[in-house]
N, CA, C and O atoms as CSV, one atom per row, in Angstrom:
chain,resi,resn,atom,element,x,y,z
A,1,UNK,N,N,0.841,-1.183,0.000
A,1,UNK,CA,C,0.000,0.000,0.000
A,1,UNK,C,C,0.883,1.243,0.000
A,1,UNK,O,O,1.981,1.451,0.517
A,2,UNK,N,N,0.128,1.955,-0.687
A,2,UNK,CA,C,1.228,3.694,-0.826
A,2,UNK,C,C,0.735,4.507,0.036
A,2,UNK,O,O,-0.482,4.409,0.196
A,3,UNK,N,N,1.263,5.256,0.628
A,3,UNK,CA,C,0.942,6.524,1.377
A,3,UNK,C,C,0.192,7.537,-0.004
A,3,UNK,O,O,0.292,7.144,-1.166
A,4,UNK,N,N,-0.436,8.663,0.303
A,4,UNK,CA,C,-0.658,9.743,-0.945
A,4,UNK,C,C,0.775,10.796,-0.506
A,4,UNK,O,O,1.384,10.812,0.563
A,5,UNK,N,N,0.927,11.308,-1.281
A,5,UNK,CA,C,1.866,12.399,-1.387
A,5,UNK,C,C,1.709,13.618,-0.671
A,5,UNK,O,O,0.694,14.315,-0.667
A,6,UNK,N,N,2.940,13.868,0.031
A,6,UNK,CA,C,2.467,15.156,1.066
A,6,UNK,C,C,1.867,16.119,0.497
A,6,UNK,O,O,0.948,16.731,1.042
A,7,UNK,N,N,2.424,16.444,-0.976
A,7,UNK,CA,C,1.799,17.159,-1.611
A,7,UNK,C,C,0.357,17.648,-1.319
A,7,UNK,O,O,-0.148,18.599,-0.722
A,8,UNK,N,N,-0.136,16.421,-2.102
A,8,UNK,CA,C,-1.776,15.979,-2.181
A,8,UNK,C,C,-2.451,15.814,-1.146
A,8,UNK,O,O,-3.611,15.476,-1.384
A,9,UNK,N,N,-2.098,15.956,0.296
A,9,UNK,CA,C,-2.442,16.255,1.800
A,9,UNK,C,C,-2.655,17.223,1.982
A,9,UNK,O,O,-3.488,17.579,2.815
A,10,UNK,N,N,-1.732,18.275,1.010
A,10,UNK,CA,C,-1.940,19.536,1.770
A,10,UNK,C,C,-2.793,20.726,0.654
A,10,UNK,O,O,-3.069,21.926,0.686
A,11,UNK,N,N,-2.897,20.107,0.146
A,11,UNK,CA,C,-3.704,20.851,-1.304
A,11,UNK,C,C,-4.958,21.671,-0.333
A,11,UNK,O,O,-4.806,22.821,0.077
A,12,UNK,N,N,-6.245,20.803,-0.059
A,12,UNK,CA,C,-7.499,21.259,0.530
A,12,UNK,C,C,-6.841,22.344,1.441
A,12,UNK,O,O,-6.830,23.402,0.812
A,13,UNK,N,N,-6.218,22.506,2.842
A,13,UNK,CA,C,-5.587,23.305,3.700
A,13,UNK,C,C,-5.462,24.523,2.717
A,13,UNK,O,O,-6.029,25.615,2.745
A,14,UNK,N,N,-4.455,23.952,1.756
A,14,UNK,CA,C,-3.398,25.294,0.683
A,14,UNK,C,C,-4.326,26.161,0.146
A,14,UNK,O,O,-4.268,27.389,0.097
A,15,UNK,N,N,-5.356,25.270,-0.331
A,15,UNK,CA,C,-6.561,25.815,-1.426
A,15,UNK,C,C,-7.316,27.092,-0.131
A,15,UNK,O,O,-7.513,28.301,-0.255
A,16,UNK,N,N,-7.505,26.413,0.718
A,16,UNK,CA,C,-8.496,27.608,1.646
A,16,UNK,C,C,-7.989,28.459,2.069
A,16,UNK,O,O,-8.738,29.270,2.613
A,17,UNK,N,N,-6.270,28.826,2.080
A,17,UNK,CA,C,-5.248,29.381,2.482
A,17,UNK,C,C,-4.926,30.427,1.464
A,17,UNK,O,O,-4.323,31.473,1.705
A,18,UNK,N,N,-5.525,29.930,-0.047
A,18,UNK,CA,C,-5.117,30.986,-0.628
A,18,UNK,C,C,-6.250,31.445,-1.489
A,18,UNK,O,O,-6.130,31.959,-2.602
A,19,UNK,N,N,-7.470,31.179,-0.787
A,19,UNK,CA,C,-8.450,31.825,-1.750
A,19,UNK,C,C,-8.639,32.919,-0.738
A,19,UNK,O,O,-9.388,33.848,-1.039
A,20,UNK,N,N,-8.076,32.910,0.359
A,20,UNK,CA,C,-9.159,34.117,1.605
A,20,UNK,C,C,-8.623,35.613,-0.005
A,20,UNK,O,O,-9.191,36.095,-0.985
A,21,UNK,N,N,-7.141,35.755,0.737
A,21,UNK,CA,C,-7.468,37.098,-0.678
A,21,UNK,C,C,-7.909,37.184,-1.632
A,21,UNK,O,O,-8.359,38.282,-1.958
A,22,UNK,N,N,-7.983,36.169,-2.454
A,22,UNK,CA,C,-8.740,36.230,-3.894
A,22,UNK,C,C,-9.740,36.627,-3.439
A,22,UNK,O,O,-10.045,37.804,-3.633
A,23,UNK,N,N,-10.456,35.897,-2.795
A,23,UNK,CA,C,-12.212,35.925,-2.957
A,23,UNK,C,C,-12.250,37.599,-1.804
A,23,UNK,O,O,-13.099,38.467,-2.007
A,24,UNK,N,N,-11.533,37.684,-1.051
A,24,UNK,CA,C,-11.145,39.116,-0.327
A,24,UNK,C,C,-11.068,40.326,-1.521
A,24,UNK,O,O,-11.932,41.187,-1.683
A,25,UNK,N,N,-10.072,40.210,-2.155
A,25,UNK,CA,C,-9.887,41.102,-3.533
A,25,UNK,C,C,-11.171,41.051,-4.367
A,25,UNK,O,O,-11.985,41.973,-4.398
A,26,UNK,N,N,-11.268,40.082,-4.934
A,26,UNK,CA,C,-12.910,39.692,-5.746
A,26,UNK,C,C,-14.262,40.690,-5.092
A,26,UNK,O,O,-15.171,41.182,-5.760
A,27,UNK,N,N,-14.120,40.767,-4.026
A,27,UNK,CA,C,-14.860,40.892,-3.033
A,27,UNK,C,C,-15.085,42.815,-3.438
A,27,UNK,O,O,-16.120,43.446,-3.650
A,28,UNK,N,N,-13.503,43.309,-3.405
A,28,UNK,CA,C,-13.384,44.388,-3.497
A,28,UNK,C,C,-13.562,45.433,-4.911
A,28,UNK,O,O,-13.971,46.577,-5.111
A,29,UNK,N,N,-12.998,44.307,-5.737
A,29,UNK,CA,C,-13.359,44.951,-7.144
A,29,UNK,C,C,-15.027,45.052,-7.167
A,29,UNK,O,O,-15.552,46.163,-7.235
A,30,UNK,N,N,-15.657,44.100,-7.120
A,30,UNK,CA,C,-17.167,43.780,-7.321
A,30,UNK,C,C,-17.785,44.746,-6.471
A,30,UNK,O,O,-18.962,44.809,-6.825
A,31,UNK,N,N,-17.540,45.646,-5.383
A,31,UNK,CA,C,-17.939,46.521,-4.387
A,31,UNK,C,C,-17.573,48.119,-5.400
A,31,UNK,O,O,-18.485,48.901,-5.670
A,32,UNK,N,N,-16.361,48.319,-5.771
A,32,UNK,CA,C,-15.978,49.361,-6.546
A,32,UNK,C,C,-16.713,49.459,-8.106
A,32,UNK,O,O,-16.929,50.459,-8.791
A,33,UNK,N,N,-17.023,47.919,-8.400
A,33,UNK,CA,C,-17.692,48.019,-9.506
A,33,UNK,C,C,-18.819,48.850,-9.291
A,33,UNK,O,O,-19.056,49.995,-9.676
A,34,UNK,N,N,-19.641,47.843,-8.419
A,34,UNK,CA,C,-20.557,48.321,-8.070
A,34,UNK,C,C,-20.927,49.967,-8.011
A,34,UNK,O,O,-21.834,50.509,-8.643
A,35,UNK,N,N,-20.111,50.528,-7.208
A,35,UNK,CA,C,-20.367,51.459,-7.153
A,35,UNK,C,C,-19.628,52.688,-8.479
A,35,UNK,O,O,-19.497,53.912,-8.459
A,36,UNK,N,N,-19.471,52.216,-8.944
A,36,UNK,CA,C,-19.130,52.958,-10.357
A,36,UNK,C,C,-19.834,52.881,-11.239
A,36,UNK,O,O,-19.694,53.643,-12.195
A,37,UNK,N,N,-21.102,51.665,-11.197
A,37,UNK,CA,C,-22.111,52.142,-12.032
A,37,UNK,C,C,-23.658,52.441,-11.401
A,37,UNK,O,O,-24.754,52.618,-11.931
A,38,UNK,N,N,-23.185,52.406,-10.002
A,38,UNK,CA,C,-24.562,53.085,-9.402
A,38,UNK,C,C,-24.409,54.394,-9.207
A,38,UNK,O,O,-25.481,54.995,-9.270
A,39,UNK,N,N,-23.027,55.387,-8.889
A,39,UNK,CA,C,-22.882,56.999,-9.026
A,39,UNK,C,C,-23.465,57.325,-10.642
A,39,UNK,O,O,-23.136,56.762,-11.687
A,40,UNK,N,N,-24.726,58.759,-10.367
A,40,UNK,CA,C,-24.778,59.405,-11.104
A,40,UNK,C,C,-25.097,60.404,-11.380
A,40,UNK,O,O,-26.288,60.708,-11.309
A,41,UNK,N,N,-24.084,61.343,-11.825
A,41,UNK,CA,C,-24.023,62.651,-12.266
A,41,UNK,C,C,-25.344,63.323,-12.322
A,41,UNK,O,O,-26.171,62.826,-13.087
A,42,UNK,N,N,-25.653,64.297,-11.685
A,42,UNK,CA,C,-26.464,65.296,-11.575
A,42,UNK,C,C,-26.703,66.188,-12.982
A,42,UNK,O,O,-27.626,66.969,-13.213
A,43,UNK,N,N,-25.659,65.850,-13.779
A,43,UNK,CA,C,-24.972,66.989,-14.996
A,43,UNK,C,C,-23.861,67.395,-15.020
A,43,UNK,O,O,-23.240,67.518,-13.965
A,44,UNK,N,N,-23.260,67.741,-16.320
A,44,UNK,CA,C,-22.267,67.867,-16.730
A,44,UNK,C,C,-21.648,68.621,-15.637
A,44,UNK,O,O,-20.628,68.097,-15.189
A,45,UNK,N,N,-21.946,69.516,-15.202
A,45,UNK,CA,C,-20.909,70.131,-14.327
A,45,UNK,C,C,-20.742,69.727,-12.960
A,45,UNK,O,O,-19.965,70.322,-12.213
A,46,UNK,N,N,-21.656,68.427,-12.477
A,46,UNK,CA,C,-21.343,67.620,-11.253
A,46,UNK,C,C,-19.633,66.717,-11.284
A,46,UNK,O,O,-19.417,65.510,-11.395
A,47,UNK,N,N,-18.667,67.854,-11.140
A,47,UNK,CA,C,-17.504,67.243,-11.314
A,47,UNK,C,C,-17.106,66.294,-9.874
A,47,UNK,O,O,-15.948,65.886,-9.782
A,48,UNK,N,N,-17.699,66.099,-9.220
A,48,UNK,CA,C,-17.039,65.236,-8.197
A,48,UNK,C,C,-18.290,63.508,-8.235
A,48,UNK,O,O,-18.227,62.505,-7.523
A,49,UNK,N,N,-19.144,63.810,-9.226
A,49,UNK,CA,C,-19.416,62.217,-9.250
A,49,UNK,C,C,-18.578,62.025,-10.409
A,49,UNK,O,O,-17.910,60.998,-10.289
A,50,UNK,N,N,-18.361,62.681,-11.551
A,50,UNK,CA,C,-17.574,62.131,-12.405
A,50,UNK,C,C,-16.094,61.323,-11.724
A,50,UNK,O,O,-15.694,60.209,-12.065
A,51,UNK,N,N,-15.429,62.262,-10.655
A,51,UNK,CA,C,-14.189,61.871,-9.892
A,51,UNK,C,C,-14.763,60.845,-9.124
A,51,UNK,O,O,-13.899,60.019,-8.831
A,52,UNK,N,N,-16.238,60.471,-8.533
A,52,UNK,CA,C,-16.221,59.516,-7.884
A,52,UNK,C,C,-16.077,58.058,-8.304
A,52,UNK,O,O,-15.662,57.050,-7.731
A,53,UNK,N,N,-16.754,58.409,-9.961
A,53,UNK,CA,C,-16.753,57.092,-11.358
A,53,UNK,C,C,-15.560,56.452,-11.380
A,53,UNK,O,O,-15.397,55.241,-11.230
A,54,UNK,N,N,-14.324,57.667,-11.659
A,54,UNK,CA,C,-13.084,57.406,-11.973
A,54,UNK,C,C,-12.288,56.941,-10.799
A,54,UNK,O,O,-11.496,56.039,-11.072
A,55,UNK,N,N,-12.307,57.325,-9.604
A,55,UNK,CA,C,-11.578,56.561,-8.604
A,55,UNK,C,C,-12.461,55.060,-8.205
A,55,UNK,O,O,-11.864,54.291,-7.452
A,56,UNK,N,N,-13.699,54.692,-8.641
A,56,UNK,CA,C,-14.358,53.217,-8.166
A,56,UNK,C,C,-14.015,52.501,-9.583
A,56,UNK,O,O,-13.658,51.323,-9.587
A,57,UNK,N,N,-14.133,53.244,-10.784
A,57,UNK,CA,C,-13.054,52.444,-11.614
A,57,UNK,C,C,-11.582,51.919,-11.798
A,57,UNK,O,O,-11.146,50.858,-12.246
A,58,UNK,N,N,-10.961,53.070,-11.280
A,58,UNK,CA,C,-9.606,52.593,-11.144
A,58,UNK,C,C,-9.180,52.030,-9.944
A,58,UNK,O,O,-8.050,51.568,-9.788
A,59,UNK,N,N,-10.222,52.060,-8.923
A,59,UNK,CA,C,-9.642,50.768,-7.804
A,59,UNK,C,C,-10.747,49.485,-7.857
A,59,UNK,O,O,-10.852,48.759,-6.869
A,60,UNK,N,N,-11.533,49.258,-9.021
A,60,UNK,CA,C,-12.204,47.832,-9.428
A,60,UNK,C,C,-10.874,47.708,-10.085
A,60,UNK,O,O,-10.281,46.880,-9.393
A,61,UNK,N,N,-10.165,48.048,-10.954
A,61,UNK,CA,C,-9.273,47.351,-12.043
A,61,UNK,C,C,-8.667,46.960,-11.294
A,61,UNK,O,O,-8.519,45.739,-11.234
A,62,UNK,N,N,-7.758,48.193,-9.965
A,62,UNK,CA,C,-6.654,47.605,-9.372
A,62,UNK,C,C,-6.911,46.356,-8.838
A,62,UNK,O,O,-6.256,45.350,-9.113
A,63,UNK,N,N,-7.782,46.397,-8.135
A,63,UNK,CA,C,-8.121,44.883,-7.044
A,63,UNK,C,C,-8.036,43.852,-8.222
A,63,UNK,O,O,-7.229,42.933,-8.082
A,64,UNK,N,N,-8.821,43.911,-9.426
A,64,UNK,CA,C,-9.270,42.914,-10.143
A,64,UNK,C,C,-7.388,42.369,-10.857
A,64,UNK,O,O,-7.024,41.211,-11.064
A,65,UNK,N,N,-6.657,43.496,-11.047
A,65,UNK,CA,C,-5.224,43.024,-11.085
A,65,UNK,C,C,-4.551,42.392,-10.250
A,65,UNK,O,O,-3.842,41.397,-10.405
A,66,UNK,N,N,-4.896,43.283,-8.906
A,66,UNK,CA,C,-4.746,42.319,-8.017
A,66,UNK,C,C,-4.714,40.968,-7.522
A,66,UNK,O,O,-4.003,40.299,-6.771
A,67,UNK,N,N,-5.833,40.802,-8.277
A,67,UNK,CA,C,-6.515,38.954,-8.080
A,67,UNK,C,C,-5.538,38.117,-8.939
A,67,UNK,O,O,-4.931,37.110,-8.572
A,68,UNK,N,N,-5.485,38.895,-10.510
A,68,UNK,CA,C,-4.485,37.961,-11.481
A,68,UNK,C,C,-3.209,37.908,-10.970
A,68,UNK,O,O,-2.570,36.856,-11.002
A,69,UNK,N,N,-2.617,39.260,-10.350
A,69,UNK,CA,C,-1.147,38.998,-9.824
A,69,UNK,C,C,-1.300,37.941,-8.960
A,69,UNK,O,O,-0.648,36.934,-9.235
A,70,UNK,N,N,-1.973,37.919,-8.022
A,70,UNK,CA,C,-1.516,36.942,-6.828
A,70,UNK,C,C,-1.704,35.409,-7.789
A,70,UNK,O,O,-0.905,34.498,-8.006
A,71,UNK,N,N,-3.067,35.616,-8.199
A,71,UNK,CA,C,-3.263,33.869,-9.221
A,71,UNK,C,C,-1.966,33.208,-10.169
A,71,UNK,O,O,-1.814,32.015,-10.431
A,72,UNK,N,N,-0.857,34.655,-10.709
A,72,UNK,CA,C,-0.102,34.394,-11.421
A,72,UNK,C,C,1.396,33.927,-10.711
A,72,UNK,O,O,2.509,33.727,-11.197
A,73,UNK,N,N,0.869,33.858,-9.361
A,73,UNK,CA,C,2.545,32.837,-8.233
A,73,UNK,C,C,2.151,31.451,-8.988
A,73,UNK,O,O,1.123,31.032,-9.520
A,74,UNK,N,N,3.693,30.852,-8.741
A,74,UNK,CA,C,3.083,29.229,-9.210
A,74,UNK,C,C,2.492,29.101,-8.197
A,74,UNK,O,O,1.274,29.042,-8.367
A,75,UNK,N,N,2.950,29.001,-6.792
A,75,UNK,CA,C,2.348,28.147,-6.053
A,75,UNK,C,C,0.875,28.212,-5.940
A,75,UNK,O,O,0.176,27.252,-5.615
A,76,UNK,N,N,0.342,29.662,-6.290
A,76,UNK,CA,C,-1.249,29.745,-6.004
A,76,UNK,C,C,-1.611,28.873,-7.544
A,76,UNK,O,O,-2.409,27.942,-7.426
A,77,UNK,N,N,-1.194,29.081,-8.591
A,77,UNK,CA,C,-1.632,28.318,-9.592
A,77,UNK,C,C,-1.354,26.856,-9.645
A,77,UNK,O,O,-1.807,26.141,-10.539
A,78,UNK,N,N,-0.706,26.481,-8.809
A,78,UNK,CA,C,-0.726,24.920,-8.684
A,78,UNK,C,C,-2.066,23.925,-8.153
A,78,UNK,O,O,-2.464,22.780,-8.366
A,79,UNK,N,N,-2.479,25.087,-7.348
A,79,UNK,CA,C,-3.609,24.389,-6.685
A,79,UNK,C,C,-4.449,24.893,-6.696
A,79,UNK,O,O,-5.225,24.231,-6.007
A,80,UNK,N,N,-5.298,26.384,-7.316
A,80,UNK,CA,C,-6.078,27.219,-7.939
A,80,UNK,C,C,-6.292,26.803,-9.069
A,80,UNK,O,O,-5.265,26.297,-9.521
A,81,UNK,N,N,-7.292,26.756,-9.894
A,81,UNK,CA,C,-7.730,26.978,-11.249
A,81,UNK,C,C,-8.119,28.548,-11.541
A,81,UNK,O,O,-8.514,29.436,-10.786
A,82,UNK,N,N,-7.792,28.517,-13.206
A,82,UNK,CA,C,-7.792,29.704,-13.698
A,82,UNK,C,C,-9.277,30.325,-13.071
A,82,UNK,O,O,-9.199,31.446,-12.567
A,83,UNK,N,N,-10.405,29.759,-13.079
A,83,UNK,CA,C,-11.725,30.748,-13.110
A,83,UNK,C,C,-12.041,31.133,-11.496
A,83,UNK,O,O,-13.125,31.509,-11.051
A,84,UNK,N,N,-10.804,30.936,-10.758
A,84,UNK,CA,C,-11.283,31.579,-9.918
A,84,UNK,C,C,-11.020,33.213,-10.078
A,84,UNK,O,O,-11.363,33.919,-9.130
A,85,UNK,N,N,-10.572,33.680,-10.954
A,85,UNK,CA,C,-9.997,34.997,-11.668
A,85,UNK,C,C,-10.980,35.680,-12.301
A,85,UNK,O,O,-10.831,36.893,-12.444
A,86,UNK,N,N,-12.241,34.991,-12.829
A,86,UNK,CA,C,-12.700,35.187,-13.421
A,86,UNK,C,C,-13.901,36.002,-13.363
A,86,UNK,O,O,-14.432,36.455,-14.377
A,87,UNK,N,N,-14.541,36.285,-11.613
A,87,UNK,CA,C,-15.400,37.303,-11.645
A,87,UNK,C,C,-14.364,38.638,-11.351
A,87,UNK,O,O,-14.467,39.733,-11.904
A,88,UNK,N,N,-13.563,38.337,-10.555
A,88,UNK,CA,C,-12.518,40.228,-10.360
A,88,UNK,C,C,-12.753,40.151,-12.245
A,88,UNK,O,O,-13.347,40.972,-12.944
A,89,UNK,N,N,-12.231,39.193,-12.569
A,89,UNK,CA,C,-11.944,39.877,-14.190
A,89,UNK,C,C,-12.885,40.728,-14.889
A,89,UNK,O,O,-12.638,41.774,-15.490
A,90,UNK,N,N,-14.345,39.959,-14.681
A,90,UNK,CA,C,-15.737,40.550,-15.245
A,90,UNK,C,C,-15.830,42.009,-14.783
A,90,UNK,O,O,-16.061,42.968,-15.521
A,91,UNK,N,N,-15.550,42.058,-13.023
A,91,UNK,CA,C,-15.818,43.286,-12.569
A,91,UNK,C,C,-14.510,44.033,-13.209
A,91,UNK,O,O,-14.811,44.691,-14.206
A,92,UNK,N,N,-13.609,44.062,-12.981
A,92,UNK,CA,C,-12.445,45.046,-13.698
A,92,UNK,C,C,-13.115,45.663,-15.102
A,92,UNK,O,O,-13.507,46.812,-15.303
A,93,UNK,N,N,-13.115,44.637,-15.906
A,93,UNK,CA,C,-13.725,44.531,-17.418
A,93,UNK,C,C,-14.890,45.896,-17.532
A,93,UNK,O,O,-14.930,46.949,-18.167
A,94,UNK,N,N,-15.884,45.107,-16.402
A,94,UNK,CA,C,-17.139,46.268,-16.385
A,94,UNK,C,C,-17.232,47.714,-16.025
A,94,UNK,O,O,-18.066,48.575,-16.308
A,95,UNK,N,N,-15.873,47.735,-15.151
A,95,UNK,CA,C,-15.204,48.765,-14.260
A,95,UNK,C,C,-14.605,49.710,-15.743
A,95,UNK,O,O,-15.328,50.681,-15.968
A,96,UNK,N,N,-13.877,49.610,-16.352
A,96,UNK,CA,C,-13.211,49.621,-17.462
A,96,UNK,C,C,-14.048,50.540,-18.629
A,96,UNK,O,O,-13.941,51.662,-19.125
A,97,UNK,N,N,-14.718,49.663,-18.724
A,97,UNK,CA,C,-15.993,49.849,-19.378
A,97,UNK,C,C,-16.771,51.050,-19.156
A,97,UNK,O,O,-17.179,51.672,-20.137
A,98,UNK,N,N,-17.098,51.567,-17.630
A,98,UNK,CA,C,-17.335,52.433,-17.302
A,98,UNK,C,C,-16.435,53.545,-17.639
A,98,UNK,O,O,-16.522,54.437,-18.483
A,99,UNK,N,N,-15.536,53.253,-16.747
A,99,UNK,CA,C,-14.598,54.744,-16.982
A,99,UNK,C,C,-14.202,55.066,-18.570
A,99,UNK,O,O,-13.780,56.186,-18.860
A,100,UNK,N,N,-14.341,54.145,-19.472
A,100,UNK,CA,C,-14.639,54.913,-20.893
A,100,UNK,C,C,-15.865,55.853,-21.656
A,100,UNK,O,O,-15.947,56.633,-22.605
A,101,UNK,N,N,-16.973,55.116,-20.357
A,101,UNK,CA,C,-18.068,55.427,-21.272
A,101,UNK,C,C,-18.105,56.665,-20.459
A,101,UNK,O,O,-18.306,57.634,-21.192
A,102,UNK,N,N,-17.932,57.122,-18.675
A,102,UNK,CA,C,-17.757,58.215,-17.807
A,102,UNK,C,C,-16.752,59.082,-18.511
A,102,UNK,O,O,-16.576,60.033,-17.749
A,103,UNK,N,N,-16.027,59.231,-19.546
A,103,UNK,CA,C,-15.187,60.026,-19.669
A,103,UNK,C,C,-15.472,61.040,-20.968
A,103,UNK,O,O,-14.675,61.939,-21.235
């Protein structure tokens, strides 16, 4: 009989160890998203929701970069799959999206 590989013991532990930030970050883009497409401008000359668009867009992207940097260590990609990347990504994306169409 074989033992399993320490490896493969410690995967489940590793896995819950390294989603807290992802899904923490995820957490944060999707909150900035959020609120970058629920601010809205009073009119053109409401210059501080426009600044509010542009700073909940550019900290959805950051976080949502955030998520790919950390996903892009081997070690988190050894035992992560790609789609856990994949809602920060949507929200960044949508985030993105905004601050083109806000500008």
């Amino acid at each position: 009989m074989t033992s399993p590989s320490p490896v493969d013991d410690d995967r489940g532990c590793l896995r819950m160890v390294l989603a807290v930030p992802l899904v923490l970050l995820t957490l944060v883009a999707a909150c900035f998203c959020r609120a970058a497409l629920t601010i809205r401008p009073s009119g053109p000359w409401d210059d501080d929701a426009y600044a509010g668009i542009v700073l909940a867009c550019v900290l959805a992207v950051g976080a949502a970069g955030a998520v790919v940097g950390v996903w892009l260590l081997p070690s988190v990609r050894r035992v992560m799959g790609w789609w856990w990347t994949g809602p920060a990504v949507v929200s960044g994306v949508i985030a993105a999206i905004r601050y083109v169409a806000a500008g």
